[in-house]
ZAMARGU-4260 file (C-alpha; in steps of 0.2 Angstrom, whole numbers, plus 5000, padded with zeros to 4 digits):
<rodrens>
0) 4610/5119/5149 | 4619/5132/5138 | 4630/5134/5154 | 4634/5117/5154 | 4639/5115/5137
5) 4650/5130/5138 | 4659/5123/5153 | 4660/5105/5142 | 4667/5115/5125 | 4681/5123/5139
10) 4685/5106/5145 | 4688/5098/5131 | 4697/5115/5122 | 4709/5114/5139 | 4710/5093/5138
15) 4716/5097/5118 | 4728/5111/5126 | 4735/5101/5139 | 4738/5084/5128 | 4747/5095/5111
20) 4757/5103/5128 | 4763/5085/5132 | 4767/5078/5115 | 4776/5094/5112 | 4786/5092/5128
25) 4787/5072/5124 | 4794/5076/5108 | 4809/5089/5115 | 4812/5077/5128 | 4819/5062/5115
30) 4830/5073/5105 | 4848/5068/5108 | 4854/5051/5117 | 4844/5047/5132 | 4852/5034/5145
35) 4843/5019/5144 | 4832/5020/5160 | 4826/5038/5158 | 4819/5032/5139 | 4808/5017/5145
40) 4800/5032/5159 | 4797/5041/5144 | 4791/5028/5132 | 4779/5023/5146 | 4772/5041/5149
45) 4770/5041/5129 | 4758/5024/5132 | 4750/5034/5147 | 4742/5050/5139 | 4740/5041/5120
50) 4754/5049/5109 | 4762/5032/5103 | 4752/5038/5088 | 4760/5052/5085 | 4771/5051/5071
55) 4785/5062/5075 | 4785/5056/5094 | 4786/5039/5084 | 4798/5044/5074 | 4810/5049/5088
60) 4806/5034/5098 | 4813/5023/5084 | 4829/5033/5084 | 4834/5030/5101 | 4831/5011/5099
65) 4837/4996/5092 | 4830/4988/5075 | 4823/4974/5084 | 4815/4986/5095 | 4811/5001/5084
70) 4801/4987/5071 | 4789/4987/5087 | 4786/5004/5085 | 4781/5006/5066 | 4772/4988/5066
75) 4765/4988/5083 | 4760/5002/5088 | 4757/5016/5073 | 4741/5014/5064 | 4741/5028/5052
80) 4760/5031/5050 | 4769/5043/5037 | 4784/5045/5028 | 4794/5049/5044 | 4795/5033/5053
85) 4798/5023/5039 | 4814/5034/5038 | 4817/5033/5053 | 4820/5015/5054 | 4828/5013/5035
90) 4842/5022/5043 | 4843/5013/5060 | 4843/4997/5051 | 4853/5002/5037 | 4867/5009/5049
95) 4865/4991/5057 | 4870/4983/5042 | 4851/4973/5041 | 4851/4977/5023 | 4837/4965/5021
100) 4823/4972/5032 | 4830/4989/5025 | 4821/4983/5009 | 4807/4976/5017 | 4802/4991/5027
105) 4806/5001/5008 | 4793/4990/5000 | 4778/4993/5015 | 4778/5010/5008 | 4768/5005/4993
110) 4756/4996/5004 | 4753/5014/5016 | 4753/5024/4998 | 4766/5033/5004 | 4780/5038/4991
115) 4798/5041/4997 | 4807/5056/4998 | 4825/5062/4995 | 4828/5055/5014 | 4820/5040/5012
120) 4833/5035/4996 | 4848/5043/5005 | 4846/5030/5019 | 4839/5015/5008 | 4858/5018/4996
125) 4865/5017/5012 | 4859/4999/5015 | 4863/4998/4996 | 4881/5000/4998 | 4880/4986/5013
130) 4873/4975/5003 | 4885/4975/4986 | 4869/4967/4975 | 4868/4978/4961 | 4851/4970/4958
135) 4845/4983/4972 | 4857/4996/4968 | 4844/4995/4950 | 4828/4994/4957 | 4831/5010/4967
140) 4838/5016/4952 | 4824/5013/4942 | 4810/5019/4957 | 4822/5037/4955 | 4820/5040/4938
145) 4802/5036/4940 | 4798/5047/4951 | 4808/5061/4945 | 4822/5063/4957 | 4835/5058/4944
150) 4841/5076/4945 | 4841/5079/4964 | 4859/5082/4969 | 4858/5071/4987 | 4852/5057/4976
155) 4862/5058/4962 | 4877/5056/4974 | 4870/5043/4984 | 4868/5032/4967 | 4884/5036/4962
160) 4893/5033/4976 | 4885/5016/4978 | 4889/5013/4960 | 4909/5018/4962 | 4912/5013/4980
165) 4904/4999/4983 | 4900/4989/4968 | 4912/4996/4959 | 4904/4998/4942 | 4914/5012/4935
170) 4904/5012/4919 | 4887/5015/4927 | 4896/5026/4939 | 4903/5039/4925 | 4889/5039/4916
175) 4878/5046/4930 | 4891/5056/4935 | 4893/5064/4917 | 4873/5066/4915 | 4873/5074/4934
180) 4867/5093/4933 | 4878/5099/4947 | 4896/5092/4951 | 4902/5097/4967 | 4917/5089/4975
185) 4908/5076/4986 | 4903/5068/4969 | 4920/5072/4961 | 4929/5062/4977 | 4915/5048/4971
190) 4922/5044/4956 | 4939/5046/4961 | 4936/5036/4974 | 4931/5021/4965 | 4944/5022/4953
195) 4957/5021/4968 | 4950/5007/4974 | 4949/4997/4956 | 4970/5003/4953 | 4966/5012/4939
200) 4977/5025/4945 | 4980/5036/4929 | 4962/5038/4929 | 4959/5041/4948 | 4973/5056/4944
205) 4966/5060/4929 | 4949/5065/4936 | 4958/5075/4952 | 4967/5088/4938 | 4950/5089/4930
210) 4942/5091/4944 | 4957/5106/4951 | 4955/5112/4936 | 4936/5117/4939 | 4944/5126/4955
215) 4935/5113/4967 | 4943/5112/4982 | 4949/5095/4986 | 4943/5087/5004 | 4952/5077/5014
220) 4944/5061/5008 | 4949/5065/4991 | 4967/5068/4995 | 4967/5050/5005 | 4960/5043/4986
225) 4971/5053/4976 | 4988/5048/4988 | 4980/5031/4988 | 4982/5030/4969 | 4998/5035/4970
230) 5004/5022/4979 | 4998/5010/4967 | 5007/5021/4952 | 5019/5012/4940 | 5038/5021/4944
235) 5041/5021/4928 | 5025/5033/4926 | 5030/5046/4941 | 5040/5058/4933 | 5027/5057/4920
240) 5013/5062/4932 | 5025/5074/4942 | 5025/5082/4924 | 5008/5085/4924 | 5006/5091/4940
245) 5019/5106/4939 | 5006/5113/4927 | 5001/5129/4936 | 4982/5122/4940 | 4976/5140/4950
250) 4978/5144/4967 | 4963/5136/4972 | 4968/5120/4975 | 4988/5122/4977 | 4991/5115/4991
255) 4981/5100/4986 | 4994/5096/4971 | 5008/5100/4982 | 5002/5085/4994 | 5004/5074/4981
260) 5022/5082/4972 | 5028/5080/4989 | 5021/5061/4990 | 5027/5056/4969 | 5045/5064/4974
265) 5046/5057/4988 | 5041/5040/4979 | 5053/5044/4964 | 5068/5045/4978 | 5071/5065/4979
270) 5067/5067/4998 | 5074/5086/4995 | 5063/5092/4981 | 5048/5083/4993 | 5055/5095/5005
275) 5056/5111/4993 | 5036/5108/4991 | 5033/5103/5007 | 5039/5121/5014 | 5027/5130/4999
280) 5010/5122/5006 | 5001/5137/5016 | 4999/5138/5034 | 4981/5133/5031 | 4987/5120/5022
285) 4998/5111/5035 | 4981/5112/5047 | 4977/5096/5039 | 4990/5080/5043 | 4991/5074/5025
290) 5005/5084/5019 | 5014/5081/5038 | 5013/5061/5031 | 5016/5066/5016 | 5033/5072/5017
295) 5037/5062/5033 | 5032/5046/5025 | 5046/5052/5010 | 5060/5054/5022 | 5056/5037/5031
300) 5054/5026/5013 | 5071/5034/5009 | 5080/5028/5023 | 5081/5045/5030 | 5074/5041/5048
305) 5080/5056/5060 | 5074/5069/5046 | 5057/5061/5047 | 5058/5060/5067 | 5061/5078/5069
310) 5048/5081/5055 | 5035/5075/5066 | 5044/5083/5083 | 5040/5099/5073 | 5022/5094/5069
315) 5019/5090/5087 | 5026/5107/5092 | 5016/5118/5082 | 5001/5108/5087 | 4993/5111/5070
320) 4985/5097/5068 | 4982/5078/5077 | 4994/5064/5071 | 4984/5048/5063 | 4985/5031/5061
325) 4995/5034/5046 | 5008/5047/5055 | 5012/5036/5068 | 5016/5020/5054 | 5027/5030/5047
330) 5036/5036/5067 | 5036/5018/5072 | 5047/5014/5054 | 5059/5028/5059 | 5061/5020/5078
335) 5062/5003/5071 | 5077/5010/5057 | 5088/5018/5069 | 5081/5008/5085 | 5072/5022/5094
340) 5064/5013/5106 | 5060/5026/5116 | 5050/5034/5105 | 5041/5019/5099 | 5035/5018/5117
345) 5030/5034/5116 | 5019/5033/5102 | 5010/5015/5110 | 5005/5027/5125 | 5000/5041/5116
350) 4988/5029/5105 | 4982/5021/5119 | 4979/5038/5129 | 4970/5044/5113 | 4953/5043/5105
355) 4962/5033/5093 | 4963/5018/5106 | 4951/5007/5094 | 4963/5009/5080 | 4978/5005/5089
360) 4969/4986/5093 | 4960/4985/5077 | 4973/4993/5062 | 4984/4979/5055 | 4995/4992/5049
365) 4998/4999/5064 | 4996/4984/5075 | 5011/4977/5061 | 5023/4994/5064 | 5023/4993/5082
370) 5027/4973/5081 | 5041/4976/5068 | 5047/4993/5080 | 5046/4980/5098 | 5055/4966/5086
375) 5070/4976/5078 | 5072/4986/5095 | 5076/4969/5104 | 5060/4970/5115 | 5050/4953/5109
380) 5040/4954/5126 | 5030/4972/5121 | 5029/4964/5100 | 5020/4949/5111 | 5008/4959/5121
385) 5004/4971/5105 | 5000/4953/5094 | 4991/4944/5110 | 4981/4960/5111 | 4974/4963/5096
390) 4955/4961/5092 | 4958/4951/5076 | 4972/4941/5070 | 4976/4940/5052 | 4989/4933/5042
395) 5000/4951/5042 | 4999/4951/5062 | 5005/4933/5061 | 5019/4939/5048 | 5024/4952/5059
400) 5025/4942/5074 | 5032/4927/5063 | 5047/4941/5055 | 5049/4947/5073 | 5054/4931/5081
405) 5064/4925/5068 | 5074/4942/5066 | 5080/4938/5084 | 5085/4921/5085 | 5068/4914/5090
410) 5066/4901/5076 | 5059/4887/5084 | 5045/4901/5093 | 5044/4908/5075 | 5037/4888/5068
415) 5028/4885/5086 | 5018/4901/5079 | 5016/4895/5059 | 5006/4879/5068 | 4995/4892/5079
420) 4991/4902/5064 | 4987/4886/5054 | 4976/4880/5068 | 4966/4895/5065 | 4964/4890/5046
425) 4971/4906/5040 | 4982/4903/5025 | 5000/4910/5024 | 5004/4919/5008 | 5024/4923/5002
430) 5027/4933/5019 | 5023/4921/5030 | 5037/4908/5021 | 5048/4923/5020 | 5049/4926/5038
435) 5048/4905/5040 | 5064/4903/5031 | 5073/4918/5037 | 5068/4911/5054 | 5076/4894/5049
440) 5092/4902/5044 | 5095/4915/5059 | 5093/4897/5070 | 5104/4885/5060 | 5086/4874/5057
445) 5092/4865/5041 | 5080/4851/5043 | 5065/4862/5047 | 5069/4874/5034 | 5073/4861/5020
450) 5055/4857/5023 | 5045/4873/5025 | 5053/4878/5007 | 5046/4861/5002 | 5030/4864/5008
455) 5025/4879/5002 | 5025/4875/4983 | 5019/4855/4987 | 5007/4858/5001 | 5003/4878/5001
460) 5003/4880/4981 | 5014/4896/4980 | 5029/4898/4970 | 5044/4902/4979 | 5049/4921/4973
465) 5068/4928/4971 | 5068/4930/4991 | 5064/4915/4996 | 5078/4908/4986 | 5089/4921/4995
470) 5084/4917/5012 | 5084/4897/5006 | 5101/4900/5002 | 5106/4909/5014 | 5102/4894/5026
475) 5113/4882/5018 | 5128/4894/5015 | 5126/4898/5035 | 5128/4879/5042 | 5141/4874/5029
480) 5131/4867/5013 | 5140/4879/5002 | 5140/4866/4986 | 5120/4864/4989 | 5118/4882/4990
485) 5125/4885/4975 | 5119/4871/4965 | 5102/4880/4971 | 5109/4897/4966 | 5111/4892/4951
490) 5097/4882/4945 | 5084/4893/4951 | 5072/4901/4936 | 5079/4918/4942 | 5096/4927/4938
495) 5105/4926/4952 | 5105/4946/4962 | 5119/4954/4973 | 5108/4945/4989 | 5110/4930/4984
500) 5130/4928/4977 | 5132/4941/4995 | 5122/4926/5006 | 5135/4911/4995 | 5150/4924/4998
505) 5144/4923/5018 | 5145/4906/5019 | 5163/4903/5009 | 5168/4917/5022 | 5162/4908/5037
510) 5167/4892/5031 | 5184/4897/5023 | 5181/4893/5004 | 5192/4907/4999 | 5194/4901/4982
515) 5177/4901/4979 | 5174/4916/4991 | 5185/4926/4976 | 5176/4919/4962 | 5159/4924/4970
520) 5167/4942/4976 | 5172/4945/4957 | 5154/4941/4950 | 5147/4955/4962 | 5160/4965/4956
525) 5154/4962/4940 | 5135/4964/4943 | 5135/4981/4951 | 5152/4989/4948 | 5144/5007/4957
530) 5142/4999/4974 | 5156/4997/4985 | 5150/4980/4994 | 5157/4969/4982 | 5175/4976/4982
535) 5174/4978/5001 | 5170/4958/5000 | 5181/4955/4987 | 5196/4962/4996 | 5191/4953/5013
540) 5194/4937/5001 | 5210/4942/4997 | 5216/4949/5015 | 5211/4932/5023 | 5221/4923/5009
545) 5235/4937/5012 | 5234/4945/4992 | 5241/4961/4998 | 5245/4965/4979 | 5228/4962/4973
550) 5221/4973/4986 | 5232/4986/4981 | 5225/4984/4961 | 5209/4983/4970 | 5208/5000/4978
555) 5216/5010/4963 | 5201/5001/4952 | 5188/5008/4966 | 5199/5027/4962 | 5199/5023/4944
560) 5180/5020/4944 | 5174/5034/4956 | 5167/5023/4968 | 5165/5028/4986 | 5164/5015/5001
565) 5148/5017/5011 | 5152/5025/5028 | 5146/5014/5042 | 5135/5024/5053 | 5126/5020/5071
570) 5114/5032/5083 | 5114/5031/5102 | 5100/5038/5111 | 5103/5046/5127 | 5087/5053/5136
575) 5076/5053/5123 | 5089/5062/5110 | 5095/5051/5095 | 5115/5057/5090 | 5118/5050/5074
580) 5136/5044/5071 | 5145/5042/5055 | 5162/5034/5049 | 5174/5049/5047 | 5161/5063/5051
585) 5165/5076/5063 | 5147/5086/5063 | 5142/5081/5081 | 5144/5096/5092 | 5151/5088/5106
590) 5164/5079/5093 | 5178/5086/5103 | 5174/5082/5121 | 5172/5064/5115 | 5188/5062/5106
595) 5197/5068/5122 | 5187/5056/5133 | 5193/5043/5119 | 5211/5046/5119 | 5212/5046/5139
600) 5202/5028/5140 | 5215/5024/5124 | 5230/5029/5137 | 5222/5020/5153 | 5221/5004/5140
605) 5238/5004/5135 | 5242/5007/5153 | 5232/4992/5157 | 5240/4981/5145 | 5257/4980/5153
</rodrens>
């Protein structure tokens, strides 16, 4: 008998053995992503030798599933679970979005007596933020301070980045952030963050010098809040701002301020001292591609496309870092300046070819540049495929498309379009008539356009801005309306701007008002004695009417005055190489060889011609 006992004691210590061996191996085995099929073998072998109640095997079984599923697991199955599971499937349903059975799994824990942990609030924020009712947001809250956590730095940053982010109560926001013991720059790009996102922009860069200052180094989310702000900066404000970021703010974070000199300069119009900067951010620095788009986004706002193209030619050269969304904006801006088609192909392969290939179909930014690149380089067919294409279709990929069309003579396309985008109960906004009208007038649709700038204060309720005038008359200057046009230009509840009186001058051009073609040319002399184009116009007027005196008088004024006519400029590209051209310019290198070739074809013509 005492044999038999000893034998039954060894059984059942080599059964205990053996099971702890399988839910040891059970539990390594669904750690990571599984494929499908191989998890269901393993759930079932979890059944077979009894460890579905097994809280950590449970745990990791509701972390490979579904919510609808992974419910199954903590309701169905677990009998005596604890705090791990009901993690577990607060995150799986708060990444879902189902902020609603989040809270509902929350509440159970009181029935289990469990109490939740700093995990447990980290996941249950999370479902906060997806759900943007503060109510929640309080009753967590509340639960923290109640059980003492309201110091605990993982849960201090989830409340507050609820609070800035999401709901965007600043006020509750920087009066945790204040009371929070340790600030580190995860809690610092919080705050930031929600100011940013609000337009309080003095404060959003406010808090950054603070936060330098402390010699906390900025990450990149805090950079894309702080660039972010300043995009949204007053002009009249920059060199203010400029001012307090040349302060010498430590080393530490450097770089950092030189990101955003080089973005305000660049903002405020001097590309060069965007440039100075650029060149003083370390070789660490430029790892990161916020200071490439910086200062390439600088070059391309001020009309300085080929420096911006060889910009990011050197960035893709020094494989540094990876071109973004963002980068490749700003690329397609520069190919659609200079009409670098090429290149603008370039960058739709490489974003198709990339991990970014679900941006490329779901940015509307990016979806727009490449539309506005396809358009201005003539190719309509590759601006269609990009707008049938994408995932989503808003009102700017309908403005794009809409700009695109009209920009090349496709106005009836352009209004075929309007209807589609109406159909689909979007609602234009001032673009959308923008491009209508400019659609109308590159088409000669007086009728259609008469309308459309109708329709959009009667029907659409938006007031027509200072362009839409412009391009309204532009339309009737174009096809011969000139009194109309001007009647309009004049009782608009706008003064009058160098496009409008150059859109009037067109039409007495076209049309041969000459008189009134000289009357117009004198009032944009008037307006903006500095710029050339009004004299240019102006002597135009008086060459067709054979005023050589007057031009004379003209031309001495310009002297007199300092003002300079704008050389014309062109660019050619020839196997992928862009060669700029400009009026009276003799920098090209092969400048030579191609005023030979031109004075040989200038001979053959002459030849020709007898």
């Amino acid at each position: 008998m005492q044999f038999i006992k000893s034998k039954s004691i060894a059984q059942s210590c080599f059964n205990f053995t053996r099971s702890f061996s399988d839910f040891s191996s059970l539990s390594n085995l669904l750690q990571g992503r599984i494929p499908h099929n191989h998890l269901l073998q393993i759930h079932a072998r979890v059944f077979r030798i009894g460890a579905h109640q097994d809280n950590l095997i449970a745990t990791r079984l509701i972390g490979q599933y579904p919510s609808n599923i992974s419910l199954r697991v903590l309701d169905g199955q677990l009998k005596k679970p604890n705090l791990f599971p009901f993690n577990a499937i607060i995150r799986v349903l708060s990444e879902e979005g189902n902020f609603a059975d989040a809270f509902l799994v929350f509440n159970k824990l009181r029935y289990y007596s469990l109490l939740p942990n700093q995990l447990t609030f980290s996941f249950i924020l999370k479902a906060c933020s997806r759900s943007g009712n503060s109510y929640y947001v309080q009753q967590v809250h509340s639960l923290v301070l109640k059980l003492r956590l309201g110091d605990d730095p993982s849960v201090c940053k989830g409340l507050l980045s609820v609070y800035a982010r999401s709901l965007r109560e600043l006020h509750s926001a920087r009066k945790l952030f204040d009371e929070m013991p340790e600030k580190d720059v995860v809690s610092w790009t919080c705050l930031i963050s929600g100011y940013a996102k609000l337009g309080l922009s003095e404060e959003a860069l406010c808090h950054f010098l603070s936060m330098v200052k402390k010699s906390l180094i900025p990450v990149n989310d805090t950079m894309i809040s702080v660039l972010s702000a300043c995009s949204k900066l007053d002009m009249s404000n920059i060199e203010k701002w400029i001012g307090n970021f040349l302060y010498d703010l430590g080393s530490s974070g450097r770089d950092s301020v030189s990101i955003v000199l080089v973005y305000l300069y660049g903002k405020w119009g001097k590309v060069d001292k965007s440039r100075e900067i650029f060149e003083q951010i370390s070789g660490d620095g430029k790892r990161s591609v916020l200071p490439w788009n910086a200062m390439i986004g600088a070059y391309v706002q001020n009309g300085c496309a080929l420096e911006g193209l060889s910009l990011f030619q050197l960035m893709m050269e020094l494989n540094c870092c990876c071109p973004n969304h963002v980068t490749m904006v700003n690329v397609l801006s520069a190919c659609a300046q200079i009409g670098n088609l090429y290149l603008g192909l370039w960058v739709h392969e490489y974003m198709k070819g990339s991990r970014q290939k679900g941006v490329l179909l779901s940015n509307a930014n990016l979806a727009t540049a490449l539309i506005d690149m396809y358009s201005k380089c003539g190719s309509l067919e590759k601006a269609g495929d990009v707008f049938d294409q994408l995932v989503v279709k808003d009102v700017v990929s309908f403005n794009a498309m809409i700009m695109g069309l009209a920009i090349n003579g496709k106005g009836m396309e352009a209004l075929k379009l309007f209807s589609q985008m109406l159909e689909l109960n979007l609602r234009p906004n001032a673009r959308t008539f923008l491009g209508l009208l400019c659609a109308c007038s590159h088409s000669g649709l007086t009728a259609e356009g008469r309308q459309i700038f109708k329709e959009m204060s009667q029907c659409f309720c938006i007031a027509p801005r200072l362009e839409h005038y412009a391009s309204y008359i532009d339309l009737l200057a174009r096809v011969g309306y000139v009194e109309e046009a001007l009647q309009v230009a004049t009782s608009m509840p706008f003064k009058p701007n160098n496009f409008v009186w150059g859109a009037l001058l067109g039409g007495c051009m076209l049309h041969n008002r000459l008189e009134l073609a000289q009357i117009i040319s004198s009032i944009l002399v008037e307006m903006d004695p500095d710029n050339s184009a009004g004299y240019v116009m102006l002597s135009n007027t008086y060459a067709s009417d054979q005023r050589w005196s007057a031009i004379s008088r003209l031309r001495l004024s310009m002297k007199e005055k300092g003002v300079a006519k704008v050389p014309g400029c062109s660019w050619i590209n020839i196997a992928g190489v862009v060669h700029e051209f400009m009026v009276g310019s003799s920098s090209h290198p092969q400048n030579e060889s191609m005023h030979s070739i031109l004075q040989v074809l200038l001979k053959e013509m002459k030849l020709a011609s007898f």
